[in-house]
Every structure is written in structure tokens, then in C-alpha cells.
PyMOL Python script that loads the backbone (N, CA, C, O; Angstrom):
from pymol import cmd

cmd.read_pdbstr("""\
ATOM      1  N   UNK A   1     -30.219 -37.805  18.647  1.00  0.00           N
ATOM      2  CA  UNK A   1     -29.519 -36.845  17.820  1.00  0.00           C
ATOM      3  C   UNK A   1     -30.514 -36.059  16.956  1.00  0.00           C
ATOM      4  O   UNK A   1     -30.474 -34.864  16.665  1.00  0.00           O
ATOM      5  N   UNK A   2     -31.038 -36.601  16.754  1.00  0.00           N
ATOM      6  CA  UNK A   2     -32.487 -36.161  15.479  1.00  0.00           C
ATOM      7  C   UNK A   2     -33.679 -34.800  16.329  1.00  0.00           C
ATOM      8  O   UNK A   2     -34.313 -33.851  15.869  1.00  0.00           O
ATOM      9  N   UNK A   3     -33.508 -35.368  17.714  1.00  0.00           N
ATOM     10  CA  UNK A   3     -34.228 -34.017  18.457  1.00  0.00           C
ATOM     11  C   UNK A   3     -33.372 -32.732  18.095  1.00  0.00           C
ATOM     12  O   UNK A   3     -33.620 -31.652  17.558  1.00  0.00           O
ATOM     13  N   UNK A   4     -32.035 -33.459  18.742  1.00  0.00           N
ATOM     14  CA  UNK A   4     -31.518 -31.742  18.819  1.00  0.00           C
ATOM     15  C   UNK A   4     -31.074 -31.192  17.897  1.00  0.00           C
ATOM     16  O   UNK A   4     -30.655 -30.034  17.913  1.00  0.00           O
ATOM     17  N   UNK A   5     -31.098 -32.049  16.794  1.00  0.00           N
ATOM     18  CA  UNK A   5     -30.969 -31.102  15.085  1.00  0.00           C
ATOM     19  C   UNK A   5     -32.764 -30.494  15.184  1.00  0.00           C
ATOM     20  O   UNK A   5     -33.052 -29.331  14.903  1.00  0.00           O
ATOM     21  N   UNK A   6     -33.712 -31.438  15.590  1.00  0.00           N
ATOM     22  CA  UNK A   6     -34.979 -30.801  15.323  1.00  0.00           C
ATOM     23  C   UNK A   6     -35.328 -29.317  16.405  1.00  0.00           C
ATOM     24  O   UNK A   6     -36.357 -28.680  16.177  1.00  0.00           O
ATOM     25  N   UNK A   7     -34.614 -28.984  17.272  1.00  0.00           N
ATOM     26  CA  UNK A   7     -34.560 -28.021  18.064  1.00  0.00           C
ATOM     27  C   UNK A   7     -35.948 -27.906  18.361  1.00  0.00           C
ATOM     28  O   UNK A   7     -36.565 -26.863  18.145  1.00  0.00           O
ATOM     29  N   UNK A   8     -36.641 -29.263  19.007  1.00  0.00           N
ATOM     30  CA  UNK A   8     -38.277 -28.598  19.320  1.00  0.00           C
ATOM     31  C   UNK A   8     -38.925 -28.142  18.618  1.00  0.00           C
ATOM     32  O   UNK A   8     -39.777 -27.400  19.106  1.00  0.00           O
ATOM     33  N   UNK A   9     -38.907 -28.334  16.852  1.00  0.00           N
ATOM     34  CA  UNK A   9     -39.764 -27.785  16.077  1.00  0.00           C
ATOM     35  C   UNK A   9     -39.037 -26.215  15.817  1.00  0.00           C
ATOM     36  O   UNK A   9     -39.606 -25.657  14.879  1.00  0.00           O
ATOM     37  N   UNK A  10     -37.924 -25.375  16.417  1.00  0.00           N
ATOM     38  CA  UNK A  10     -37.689 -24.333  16.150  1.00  0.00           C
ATOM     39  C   UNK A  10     -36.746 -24.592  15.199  1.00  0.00           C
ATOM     40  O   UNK A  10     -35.994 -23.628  15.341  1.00  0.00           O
ATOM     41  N   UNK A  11     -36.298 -25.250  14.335  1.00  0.00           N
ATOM     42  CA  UNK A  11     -35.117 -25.612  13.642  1.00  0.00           C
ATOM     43  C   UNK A  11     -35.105 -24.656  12.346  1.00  0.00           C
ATOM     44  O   UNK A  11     -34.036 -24.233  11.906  1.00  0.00           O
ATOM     45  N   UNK A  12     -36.239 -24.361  11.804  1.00  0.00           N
ATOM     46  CA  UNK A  12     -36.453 -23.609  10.495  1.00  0.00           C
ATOM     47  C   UNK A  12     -36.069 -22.517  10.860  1.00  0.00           C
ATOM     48  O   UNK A  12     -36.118 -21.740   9.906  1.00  0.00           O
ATOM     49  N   UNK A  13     -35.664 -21.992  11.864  1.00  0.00           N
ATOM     50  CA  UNK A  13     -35.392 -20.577  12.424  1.00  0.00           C
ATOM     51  C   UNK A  13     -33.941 -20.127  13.285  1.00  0.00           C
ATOM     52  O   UNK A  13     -33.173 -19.164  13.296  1.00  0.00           O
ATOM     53  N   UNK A  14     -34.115 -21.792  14.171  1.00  0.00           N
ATOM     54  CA  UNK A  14     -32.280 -21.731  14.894  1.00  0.00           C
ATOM     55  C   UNK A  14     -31.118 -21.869  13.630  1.00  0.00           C
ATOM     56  O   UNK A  14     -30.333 -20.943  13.428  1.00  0.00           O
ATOM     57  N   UNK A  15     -31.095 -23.070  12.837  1.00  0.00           N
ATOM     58  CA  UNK A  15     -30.695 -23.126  11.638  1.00  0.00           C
ATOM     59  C   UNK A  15     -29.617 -22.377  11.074  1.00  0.00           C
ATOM     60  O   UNK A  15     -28.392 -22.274  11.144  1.00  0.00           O
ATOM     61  N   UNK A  16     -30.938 -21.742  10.290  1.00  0.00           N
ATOM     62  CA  UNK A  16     -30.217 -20.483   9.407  1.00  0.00           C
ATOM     63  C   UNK A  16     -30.042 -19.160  10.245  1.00  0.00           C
ATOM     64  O   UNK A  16     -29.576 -18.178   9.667  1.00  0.00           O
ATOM     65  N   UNK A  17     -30.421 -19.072  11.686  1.00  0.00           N
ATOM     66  CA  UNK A  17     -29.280 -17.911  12.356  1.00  0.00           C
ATOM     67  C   UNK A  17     -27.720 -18.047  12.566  1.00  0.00           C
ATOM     68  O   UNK A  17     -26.768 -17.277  12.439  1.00  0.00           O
ATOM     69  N   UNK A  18     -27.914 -19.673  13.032  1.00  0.00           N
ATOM     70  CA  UNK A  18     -26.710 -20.312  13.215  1.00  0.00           C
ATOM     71  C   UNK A  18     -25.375 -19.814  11.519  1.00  0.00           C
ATOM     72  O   UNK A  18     -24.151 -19.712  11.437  1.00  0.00           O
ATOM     73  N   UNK A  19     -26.420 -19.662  10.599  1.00  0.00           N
ATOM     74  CA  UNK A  19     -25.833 -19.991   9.062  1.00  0.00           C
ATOM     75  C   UNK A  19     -25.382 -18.368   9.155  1.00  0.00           C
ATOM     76  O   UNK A  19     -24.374 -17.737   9.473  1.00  0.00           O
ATOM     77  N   UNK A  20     -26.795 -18.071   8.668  1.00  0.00           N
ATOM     78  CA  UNK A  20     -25.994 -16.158   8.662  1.00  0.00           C
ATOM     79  C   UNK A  20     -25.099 -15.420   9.503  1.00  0.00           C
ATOM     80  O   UNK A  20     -24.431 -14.495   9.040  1.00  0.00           O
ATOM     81  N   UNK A  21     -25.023 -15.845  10.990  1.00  0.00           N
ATOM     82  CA  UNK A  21     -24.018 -15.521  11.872  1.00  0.00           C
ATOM     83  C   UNK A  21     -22.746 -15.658  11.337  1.00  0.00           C
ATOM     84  O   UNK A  21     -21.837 -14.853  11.133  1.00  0.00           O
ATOM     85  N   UNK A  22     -22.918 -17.270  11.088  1.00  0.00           N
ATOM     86  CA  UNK A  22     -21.324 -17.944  10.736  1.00  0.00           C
ATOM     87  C   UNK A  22     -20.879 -17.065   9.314  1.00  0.00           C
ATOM     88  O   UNK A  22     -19.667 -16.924   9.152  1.00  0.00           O
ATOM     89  N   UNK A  23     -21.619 -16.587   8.483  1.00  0.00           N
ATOM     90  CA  UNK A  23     -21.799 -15.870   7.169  1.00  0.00           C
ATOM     91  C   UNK A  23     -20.958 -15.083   7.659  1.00  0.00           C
ATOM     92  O   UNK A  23     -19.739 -15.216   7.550  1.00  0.00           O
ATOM     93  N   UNK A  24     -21.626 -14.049   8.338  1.00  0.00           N
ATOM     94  CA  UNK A  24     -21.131 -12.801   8.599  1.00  0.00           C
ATOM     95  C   UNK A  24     -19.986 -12.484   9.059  1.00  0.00           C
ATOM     96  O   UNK A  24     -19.419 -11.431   8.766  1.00  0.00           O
ATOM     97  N   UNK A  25     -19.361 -13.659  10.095  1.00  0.00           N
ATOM     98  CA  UNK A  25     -18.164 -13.358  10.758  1.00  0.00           C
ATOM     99  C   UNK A  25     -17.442 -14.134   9.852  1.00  0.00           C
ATOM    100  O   UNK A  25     -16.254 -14.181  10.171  1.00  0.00           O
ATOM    101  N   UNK A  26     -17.677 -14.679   8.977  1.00  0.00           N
ATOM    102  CA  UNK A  26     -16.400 -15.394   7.628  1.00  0.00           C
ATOM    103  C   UNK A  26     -16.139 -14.048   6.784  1.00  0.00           C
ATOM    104  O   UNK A  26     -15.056 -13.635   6.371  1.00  0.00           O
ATOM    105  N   UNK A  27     -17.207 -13.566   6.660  1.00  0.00           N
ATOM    106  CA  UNK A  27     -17.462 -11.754   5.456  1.00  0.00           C
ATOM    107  C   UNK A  27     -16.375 -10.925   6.144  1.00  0.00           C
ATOM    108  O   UNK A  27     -15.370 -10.533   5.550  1.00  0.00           O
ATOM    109  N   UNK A  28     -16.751 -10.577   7.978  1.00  0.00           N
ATOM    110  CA  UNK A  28     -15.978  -9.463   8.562  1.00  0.00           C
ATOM    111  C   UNK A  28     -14.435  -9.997   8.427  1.00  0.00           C
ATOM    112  O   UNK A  28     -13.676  -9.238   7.824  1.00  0.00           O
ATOM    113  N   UNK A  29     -13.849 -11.324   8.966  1.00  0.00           N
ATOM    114  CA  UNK A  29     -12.717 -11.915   8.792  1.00  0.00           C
ATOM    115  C   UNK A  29     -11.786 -11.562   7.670  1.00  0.00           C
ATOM    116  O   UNK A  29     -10.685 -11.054   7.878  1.00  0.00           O
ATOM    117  N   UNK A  30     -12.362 -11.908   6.193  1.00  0.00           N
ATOM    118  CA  UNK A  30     -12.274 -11.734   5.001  1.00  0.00           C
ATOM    119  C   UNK A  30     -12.111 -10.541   4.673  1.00  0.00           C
ATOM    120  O   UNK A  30     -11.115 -10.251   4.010  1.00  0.00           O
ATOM    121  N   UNK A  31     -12.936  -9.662   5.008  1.00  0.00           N
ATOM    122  CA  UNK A  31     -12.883  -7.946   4.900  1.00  0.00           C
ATOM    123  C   UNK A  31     -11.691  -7.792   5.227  1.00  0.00           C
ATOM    124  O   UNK A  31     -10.712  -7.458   4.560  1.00  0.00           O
ATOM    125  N   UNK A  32     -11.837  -8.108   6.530  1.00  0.00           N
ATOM    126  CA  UNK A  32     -10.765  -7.272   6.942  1.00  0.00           C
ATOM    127  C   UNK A  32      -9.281  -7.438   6.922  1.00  0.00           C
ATOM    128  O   UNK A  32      -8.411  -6.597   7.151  1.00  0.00           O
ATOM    129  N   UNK A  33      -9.183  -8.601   6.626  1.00  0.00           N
ATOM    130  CA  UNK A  33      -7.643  -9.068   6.014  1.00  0.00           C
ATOM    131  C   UNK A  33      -7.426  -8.255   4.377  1.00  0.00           C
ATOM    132  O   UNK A  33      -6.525  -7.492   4.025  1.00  0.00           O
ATOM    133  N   UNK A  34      -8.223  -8.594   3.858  1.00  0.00           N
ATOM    134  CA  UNK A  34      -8.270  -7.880   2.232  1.00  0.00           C
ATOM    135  C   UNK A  34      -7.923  -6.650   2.954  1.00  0.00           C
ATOM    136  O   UNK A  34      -6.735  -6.613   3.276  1.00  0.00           O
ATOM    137  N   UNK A  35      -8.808  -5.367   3.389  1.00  0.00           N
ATOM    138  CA  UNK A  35      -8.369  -4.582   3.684  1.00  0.00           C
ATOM    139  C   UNK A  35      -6.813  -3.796   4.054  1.00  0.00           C
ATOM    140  O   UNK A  35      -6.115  -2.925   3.534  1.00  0.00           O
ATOM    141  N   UNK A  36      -6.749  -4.801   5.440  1.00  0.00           N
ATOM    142  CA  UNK A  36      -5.265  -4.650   5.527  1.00  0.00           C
ATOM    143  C   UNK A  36      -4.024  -4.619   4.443  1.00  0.00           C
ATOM    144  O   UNK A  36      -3.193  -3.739   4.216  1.00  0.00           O
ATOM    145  N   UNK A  37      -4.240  -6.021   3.817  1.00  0.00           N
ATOM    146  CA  UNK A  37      -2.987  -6.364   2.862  1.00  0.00           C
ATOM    147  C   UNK A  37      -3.161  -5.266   1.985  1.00  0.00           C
ATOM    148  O   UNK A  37      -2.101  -4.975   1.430  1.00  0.00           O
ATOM    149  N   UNK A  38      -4.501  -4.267   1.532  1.00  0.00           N
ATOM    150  CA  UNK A  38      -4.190  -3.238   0.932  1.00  0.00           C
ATOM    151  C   UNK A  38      -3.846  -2.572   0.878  1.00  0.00           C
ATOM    152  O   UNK A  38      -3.270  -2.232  -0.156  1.00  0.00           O
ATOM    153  N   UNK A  39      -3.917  -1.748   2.058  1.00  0.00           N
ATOM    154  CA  UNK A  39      -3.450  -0.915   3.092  1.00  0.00           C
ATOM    155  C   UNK A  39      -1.328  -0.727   3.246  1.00  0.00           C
ATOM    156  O   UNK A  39      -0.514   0.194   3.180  1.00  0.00           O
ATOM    157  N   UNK A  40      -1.297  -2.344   3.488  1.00  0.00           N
ATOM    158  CA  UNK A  40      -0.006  -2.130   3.220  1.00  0.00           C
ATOM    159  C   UNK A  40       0.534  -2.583   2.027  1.00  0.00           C
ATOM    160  O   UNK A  40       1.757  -2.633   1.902  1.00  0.00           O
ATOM    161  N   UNK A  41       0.002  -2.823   1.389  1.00  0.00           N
ATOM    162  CA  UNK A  41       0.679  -3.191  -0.559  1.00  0.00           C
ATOM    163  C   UNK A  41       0.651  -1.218  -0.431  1.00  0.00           C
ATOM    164  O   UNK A  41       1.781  -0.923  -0.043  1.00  0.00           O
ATOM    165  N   UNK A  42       0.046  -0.273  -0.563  1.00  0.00           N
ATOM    166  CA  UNK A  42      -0.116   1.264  -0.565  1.00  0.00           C
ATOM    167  C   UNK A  42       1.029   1.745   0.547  1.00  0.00           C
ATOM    168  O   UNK A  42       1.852   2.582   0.179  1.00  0.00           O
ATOM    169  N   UNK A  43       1.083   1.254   1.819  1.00  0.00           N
ATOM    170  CA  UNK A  43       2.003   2.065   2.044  1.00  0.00           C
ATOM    171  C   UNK A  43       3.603   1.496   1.671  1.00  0.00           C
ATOM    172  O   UNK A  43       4.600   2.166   1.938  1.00  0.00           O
ATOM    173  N   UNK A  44       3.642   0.567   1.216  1.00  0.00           N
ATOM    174  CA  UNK A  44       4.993  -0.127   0.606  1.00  0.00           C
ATOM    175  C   UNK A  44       5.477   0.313  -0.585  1.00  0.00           C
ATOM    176  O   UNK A  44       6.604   0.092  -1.028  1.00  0.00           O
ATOM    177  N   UNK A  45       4.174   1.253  -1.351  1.00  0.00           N
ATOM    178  CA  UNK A  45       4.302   1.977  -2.777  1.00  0.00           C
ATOM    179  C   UNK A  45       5.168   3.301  -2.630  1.00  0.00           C
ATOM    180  O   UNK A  45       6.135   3.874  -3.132  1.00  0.00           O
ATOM    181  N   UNK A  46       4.125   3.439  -1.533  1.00  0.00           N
ATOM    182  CA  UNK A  46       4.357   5.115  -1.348  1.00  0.00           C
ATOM    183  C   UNK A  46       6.466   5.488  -0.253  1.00  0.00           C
ATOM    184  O   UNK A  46       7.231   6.445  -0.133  1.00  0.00           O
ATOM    185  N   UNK A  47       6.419   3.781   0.294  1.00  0.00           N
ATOM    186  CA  UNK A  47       7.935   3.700   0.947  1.00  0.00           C
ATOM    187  C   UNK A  47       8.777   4.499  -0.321  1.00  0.00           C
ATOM    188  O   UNK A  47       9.526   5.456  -0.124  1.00  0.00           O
ATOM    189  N   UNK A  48       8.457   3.823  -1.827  1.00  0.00           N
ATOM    190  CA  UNK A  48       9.597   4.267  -2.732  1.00  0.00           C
ATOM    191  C   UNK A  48      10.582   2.831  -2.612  1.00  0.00           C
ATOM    192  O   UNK A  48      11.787   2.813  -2.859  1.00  0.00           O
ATOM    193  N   UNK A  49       9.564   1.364  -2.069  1.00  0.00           N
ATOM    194  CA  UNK A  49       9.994  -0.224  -2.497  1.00  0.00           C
ATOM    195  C   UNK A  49       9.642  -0.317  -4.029  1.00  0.00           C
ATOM    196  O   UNK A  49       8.794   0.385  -4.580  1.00  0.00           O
ATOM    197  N   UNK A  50      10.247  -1.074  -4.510  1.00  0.00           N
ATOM    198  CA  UNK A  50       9.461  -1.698  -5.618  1.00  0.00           C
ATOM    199  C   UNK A  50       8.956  -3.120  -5.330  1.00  0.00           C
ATOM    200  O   UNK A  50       7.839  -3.458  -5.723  1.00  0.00           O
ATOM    201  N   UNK A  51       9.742  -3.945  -4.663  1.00  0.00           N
ATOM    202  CA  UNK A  51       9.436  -5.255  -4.458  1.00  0.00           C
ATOM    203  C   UNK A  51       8.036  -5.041  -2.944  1.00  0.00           C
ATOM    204  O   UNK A  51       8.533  -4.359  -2.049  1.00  0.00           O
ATOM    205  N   UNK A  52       7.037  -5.340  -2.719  1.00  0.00           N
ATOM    206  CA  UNK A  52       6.354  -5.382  -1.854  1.00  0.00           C
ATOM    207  C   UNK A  52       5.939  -6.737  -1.005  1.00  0.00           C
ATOM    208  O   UNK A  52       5.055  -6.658  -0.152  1.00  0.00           O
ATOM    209  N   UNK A  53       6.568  -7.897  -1.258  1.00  0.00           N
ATOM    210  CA  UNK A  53       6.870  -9.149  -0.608  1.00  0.00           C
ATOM    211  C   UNK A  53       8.090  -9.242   0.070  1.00  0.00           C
ATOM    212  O   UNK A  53       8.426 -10.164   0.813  1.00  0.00           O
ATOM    213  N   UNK A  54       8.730  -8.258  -0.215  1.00  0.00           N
ATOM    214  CA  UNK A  54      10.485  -7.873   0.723  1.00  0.00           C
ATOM    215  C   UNK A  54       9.999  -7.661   1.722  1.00  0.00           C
ATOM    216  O   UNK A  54       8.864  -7.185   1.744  1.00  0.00           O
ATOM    217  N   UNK A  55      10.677  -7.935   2.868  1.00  0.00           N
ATOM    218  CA  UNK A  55      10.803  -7.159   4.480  1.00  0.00           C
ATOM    219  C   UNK A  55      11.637  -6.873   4.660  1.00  0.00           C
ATOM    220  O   UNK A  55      12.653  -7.523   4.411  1.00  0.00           O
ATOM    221  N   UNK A  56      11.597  -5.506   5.301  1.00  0.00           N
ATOM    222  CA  UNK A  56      13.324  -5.171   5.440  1.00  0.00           C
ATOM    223  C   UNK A  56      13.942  -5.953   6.271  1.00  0.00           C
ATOM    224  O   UNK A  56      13.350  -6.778   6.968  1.00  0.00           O
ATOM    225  N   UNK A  57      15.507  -5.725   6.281  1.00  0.00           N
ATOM    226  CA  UNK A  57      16.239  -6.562   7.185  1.00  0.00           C
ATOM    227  C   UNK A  57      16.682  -6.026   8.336  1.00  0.00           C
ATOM    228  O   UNK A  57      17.213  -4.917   8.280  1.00  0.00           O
ATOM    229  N   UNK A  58      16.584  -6.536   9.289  1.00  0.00           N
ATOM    230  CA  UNK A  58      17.641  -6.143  11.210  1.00  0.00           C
ATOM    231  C   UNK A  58      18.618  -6.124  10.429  1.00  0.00           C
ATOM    232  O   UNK A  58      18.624  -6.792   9.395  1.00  0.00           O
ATOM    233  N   UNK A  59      19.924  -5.106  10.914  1.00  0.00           N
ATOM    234  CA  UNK A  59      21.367  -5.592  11.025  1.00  0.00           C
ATOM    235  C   UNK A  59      21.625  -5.495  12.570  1.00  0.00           C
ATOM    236  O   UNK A  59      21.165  -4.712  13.401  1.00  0.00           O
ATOM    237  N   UNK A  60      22.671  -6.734  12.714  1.00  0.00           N
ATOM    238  CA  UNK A  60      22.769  -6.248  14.407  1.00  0.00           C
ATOM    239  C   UNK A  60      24.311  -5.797  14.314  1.00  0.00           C
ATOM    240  O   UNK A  60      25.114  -5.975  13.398  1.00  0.00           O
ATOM    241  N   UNK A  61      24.472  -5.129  15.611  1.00  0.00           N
ATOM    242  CA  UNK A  61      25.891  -4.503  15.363  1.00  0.00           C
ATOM    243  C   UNK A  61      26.443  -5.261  16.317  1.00  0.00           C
ATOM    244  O   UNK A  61      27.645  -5.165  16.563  1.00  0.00           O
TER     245      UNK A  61
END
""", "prot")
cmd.dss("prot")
cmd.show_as("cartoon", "prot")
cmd.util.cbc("prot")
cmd.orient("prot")
């Protein structure tokens, strides 16, 4: 087990790519949900809702 954490001596380098990768796609994930929910908290303003946790309702006929 201890080799393949030591990656052949490349470990100081596989490592922390492994780290900043995982960084980055937690950042883009994160972005982009924030984004969204903003996106629609704004267009739920601009509906002329006041409540913005409402969904409208189906009626079926």
C-alpha cells in the first residue's frame, strides 16, 4: 500500500494534481449551482411572486 501512495517517488507531484483537480471541479459544481439558484430567485422577482420557495401548481381538468 505504501508504494502506491509513494507513486515511485512521483508522489510530491501526483498528489496535489489529484488535490487541485478535485478543487476545481468542487469550485465549478458550487459555481454553478449558486449561479443558477440566482438566476432563478431574479426571474421569480421579476414573475411579480413574492414568495420565491412557491412552485406553481398543475390543475388538472
Amino acid at each position: 500500500m505504501m508504494s502506491f501512495l509513494q507513486m515511485g517517488g512521483y508522489a510530491a507531484y501526483v498528489w496535489p494534481a489529484y488535490g487541485i483537480t478535485l478543487l476545481v471541479l468542487v469550485l465549478n459544481v458550487w459555481s454553478a449551482r449558486r449561479s443558477h439558484r440566482r438566476k432563478l430567485d431574479r426571474a421569480r422577482l421579476s414573475d411579480g411572486r413574492e414568495d420565491a420557495s412557491k412552485q406553481p401548481t398543475v390543475r388538472r381538468l
